[in-house]
N, C-alpha and C positions, 0 to 999 in steps of 0.2 A: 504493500500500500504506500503511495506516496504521502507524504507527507504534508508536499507543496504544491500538491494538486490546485487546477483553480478551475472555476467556473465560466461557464462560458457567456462572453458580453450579451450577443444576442440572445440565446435564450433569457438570462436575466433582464431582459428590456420586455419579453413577452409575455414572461410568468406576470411582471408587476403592471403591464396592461389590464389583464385578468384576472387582477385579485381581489378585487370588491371593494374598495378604498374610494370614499368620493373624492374629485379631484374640481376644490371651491377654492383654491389658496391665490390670490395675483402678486405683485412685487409691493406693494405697497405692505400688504399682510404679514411677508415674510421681511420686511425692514425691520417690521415694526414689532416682530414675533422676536429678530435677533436683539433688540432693544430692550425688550422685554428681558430677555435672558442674562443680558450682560449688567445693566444697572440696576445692583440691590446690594446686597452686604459690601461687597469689593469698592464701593465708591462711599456704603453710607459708612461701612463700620472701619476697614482695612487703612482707609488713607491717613488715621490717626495712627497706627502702628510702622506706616510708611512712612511718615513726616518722621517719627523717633531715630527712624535706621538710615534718612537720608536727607535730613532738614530738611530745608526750601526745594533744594536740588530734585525733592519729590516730583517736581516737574516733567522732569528728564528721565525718573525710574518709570514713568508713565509713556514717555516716549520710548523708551526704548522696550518694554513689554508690548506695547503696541506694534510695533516694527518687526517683533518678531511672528506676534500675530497677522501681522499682516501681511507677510512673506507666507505664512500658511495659508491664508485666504485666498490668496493670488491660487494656490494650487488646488486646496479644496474648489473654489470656483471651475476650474478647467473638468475635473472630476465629474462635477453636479451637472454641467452642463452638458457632458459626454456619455455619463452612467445614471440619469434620473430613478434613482432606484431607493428603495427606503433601507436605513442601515447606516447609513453616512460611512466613518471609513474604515466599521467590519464592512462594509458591501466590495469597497473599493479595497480594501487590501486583497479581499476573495477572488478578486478577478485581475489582481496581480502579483502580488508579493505569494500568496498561495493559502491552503485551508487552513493550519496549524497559525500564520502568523494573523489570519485573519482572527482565528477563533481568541488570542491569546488578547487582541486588542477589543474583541469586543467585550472579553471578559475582563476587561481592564476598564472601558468605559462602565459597565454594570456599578461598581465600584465609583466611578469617577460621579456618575451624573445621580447614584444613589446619597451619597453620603453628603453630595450637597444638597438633595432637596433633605435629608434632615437636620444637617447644620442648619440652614437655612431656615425651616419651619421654627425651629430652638430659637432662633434669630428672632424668628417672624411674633414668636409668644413673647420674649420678654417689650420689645417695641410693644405691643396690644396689650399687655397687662402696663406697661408705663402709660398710656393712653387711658385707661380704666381707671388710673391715679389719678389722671389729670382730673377728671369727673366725681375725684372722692368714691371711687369704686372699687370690687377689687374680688379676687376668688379666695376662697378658703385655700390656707399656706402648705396644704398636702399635695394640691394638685394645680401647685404652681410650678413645680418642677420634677425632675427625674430622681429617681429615691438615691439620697449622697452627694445630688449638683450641689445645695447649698450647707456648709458646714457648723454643724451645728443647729438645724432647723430638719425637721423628717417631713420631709418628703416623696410622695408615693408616685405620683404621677404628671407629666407634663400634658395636660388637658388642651390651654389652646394649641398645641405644634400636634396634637394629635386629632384636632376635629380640624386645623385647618388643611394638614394633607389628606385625609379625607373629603373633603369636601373639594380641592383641587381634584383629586381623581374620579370624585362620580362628573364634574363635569367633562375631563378629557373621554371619561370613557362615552358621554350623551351625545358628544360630537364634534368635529374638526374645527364645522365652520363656528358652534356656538361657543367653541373656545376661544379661536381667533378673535370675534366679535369683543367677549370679552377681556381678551387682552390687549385688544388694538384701547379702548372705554382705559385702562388701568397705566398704558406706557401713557396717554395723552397728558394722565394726571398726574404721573410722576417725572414725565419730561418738561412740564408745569413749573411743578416744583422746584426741580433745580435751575430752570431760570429764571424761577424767581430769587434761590437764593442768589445769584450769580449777578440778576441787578442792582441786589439790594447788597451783597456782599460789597461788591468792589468800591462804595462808596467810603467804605471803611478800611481800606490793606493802606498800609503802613509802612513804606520800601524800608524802612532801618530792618525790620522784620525777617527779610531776605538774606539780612547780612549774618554770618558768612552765609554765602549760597551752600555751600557742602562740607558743610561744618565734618562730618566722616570720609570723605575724601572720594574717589570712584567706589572704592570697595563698599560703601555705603548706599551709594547710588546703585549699582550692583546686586546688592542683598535685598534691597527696595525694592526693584525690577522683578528679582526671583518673588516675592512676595504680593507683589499688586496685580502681576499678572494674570491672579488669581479674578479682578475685577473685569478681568477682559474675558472670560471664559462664557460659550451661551453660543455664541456666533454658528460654531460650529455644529447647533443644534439647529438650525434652518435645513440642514442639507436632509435630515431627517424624515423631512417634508414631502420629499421629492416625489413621489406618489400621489400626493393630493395637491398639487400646484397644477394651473390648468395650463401652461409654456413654460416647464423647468427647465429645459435649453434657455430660453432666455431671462428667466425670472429671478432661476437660485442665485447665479452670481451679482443680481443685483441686489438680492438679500441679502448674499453675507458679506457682499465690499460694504454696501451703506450701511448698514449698522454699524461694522466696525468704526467708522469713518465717523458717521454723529457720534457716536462714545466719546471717541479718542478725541474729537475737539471737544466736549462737552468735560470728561474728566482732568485734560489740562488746565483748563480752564480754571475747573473748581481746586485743583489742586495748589494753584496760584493765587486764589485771593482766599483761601485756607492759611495757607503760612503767611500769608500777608495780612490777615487780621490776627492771627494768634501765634505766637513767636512758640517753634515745635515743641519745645519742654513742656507745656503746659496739656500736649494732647497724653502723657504718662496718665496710664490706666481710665483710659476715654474709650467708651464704644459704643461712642453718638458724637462724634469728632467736628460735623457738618452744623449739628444745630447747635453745640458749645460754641462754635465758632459765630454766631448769630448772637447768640447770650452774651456773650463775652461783647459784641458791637451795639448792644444795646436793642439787640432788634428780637424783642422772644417772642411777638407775635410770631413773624416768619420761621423764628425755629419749632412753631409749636405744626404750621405747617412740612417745615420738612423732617418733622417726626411722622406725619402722617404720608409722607411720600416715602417715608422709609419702610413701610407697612405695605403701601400699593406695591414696590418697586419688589419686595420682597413676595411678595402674591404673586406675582409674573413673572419670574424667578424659577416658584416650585412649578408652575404651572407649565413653565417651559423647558425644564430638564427632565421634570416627569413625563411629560410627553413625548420627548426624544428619545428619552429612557426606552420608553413602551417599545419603540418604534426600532430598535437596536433589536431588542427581544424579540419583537416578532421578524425580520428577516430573519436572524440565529433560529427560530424556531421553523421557519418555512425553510430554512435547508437542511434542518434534521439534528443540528448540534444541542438542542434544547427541545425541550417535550411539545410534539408538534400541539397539543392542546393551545400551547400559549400565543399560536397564531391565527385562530378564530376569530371571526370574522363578524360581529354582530349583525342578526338578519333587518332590520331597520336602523341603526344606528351608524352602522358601517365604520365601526372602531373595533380595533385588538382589543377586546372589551378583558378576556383573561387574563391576559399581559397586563393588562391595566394595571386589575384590580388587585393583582399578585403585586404589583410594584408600589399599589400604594397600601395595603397592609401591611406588608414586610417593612419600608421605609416608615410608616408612622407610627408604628409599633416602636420602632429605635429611637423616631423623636421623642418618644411619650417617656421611655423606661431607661436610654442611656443618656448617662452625664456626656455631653460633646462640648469642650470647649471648640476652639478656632484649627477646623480642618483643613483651612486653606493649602496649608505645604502637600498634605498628600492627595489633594483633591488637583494639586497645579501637576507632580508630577506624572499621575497619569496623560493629563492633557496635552503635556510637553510631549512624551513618547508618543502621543495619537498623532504630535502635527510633525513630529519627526517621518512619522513612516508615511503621512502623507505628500507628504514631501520627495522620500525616495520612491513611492508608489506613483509620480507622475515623471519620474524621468523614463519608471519601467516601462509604463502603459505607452510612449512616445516611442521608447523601439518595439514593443510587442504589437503595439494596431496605431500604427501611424496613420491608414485608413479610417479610422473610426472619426464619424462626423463632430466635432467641437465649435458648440456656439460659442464658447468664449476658451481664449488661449494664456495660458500663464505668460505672461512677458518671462525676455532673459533666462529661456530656458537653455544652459544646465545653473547659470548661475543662478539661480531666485530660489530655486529650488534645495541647491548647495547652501545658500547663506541660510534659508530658515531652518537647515538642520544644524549650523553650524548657532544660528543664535540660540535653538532650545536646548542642546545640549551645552550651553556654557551655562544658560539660565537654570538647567537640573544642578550643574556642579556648583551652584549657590544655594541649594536644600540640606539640608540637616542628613547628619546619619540617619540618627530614626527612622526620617523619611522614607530614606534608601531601604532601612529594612523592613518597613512595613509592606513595602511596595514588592520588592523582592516575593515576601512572602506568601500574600497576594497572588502574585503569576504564578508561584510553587502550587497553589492550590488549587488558580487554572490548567494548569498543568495535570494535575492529579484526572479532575474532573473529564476534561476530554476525552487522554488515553481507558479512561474507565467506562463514559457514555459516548462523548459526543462522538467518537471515531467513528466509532462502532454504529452510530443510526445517521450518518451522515447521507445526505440526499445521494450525491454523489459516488458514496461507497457501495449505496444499494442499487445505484447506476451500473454500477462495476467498472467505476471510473479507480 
């Protein structure tokens, strides 16, 4: 049996014509979907931990996480618009790098895009229970958090992270478009929000504030980059889509370039009259960095707003990883490497409605019962190795089917493709050991799993491929 077997393009373009998936999504939907994804923790909560590891110069750890996702976009783009297929890049490693590096990466993202929608939802309950203060309100202190988060207080369960990923999943699983709808209603209000803080902010930065710009030197800027990258992460959950967009030739890559693209001006932006109203020292043990910075200017009506955008921002967040999520699952599952149940097909709904709902029990279950502080490092370095191999997965596909039609082309191919693995892999060798062996350990156990099922019920094998 090979190993590095791969699937073949055409047929995967045939299967996903005829798999029952409505196709309601336009460019606008999937902007606005990567939008969704990428602005929530990583902008409301992350930039006060960035500003500590790279003062002002936080700017710059912004740009250059950006650059390197944006060198991965360029290439995901080339992909979406040549393999419109659902899976994003388990689909795309499948049909070139081969079955084993596909399955390792998708069982890497399972990992990657679960642990954030429960970070996230943990996220999403302390913001909502600060909100219920503001109104003199409040829940009984058992089931404000996971039994041991807070020390010295017993606590049984985290209630809101666990009715709010549930309640993101029965809507993914009721419908694509009634998702979309309501997350296009949720980015309006949170992309609101931050330019509101942004016009009211800058009236207040302060250039002495700046001064030194990199008070920790590049290696600062550096370790900041490894870490905020974290707020750029989502983008790549557009391509996920690719099934239900009605011209994913021309639609995906204008999904995941624009989004990237409003972020990345939108978080420099805020990252610069951030340390310019509040000099970095003072964001130490801050995780509402955006609306302190508001308080601190004298403006807390507006922060009392972008606590409430810190709520929407994170609600389209889960709504959008989980969805991705599903959507990873059920190709893995229509090729046989995962229990083909999980790719059914709801007969009015026309959602992976099992997938779903398997992903949002499982995931809200952990927000409810484990303590999660800040997952970002190993939630980044999955992410890093997915834009890494997609990356070498578009030099392969250009010598194996040079023929194959491409509505959109990676510019500066071999170089664009070389630099974005050259910048995720500097930005992994800025992660923690730990990290490293979480992750590690992680793949050991995808590893385990495959050669135990998925080999063995792959589509392909019972092909007699």
């Amino acid at each position: 049996m090979n190993l590095f077997r791969t699937k073949n393009i055409d047929a995967m373009l045939a299967v996903a014509r005829n798999d029952g998936l409505k196709k309601v999504l336009g460019p606008l939907d999937l902007v606005l979907m990567g939008i969704g994804a990428i602005v929530g923790t990583g902008i409301f909560v992350l930039t006060g931990t960035g500003a500590l590891t790279a003062g002002p110069a936080l700017m710059l750890s912004f740009v250059i996480a950006a650059l390197a996702c944006g060198l991965a976009a360029l290439c995901y783009a080339e992909f979406a618009s040549a393999i419109p297929v659902s899976g994003s890049i388990y689909t795309y490693c499948y049909a070139t790098l081969g079955e084993i590096v596909a399955w390792m990466i998708g069982w890497d993202m399972l990992l990657e895009y679960g642990l954030a929608t429960s970070a996230v939802s943990v996220g999403w309950s302390g913001y909502f229970q600060s909100l219920l203060a503001g109104f003199g309100l409040g829940l009984p202190t058992a089931l404000t958090a996971a039994p041991g988060a807070l020390p010295g207080v017993v606590t049984l369960i985290n209630l809101p992270a666990l009715l709010i990923m549930l309640t993101i999943t029965a809507l993914v699983a009721y419908g694509v478009r009634e998702s979309a709808r309501f997350n296009n209603v949720m980015v309006a209000i949170k992309i609101s929000v931050v330019l509101l803080f942004i016009a009211v902010g800058v009236w207040h930065v302060e250039p002495a504030n700046w001064r030194p710009f990199a008070p920790f030197g590049a290696a600062g800027v550096f370790n900041a980059a490894a870490l905020v990258f974290f707020a750029f992460i989502g983008f790549d959950a557009v391509t996920s889509a690719a099934e239900e967009v009605r011209n994913p030739h021309r639609d995906l890559p204008i999904g995941i370039i624009g989004s990237l693209a409003v972020c990345t001006v939108l978080y420099v932006t805020m990252a610069a009259i951030m340390t310019g109203i509040v000099p970095f020292q003072q964001f130490a043990g801050i995780d509402h960095p955006v609306s302190l910075a508001l308080q601190l200017a004298g403006q807390k009506w507006v922060a009392g707003f972008v606590d409430l955008g810190a709520i929407v921002g994170m609600t389209t967040v889960i709504l959008v990883m989980t969805y991705g999520q599903t959507r990873i699952i059920f190709a893995m599952s229509r090729d046989g490497l995962l229990p083909r149940r999980l790719s059914a097909v709801h007969p009015v709904h026309a959602t992976p409605y099992v997938a779903t709902w398997t992903v949002g029990i499982v995931f809200a279950t952990i927000a409810a019962f484990v303590p999660l502080n800040v997952l970002a490092e190993l939630i980044n370095i999955g992410t890093l190795a997915a834009f890494t191999l997609i990356s070498i997965s578009v030099l392969v596909l250009r010598r194996t089917h040079p023929e194959l039609p491409r509505a959109f082309l990676c510019p500066g191919v071999p170089a664009v493709p070389l630099l974005s693995v050259a910048f995720c892999l500097f930005l992994m060798a800025h992660l923690q050991k730990m990290t490293w062996i979480a992750f590690l350990v992680w793949l050991a156990l995808g590893l385990a799993v495959y050669f135990l099922y998925a080999r063995r019920h792959a589509v392909l094998h019972n092909d007699g491929a």
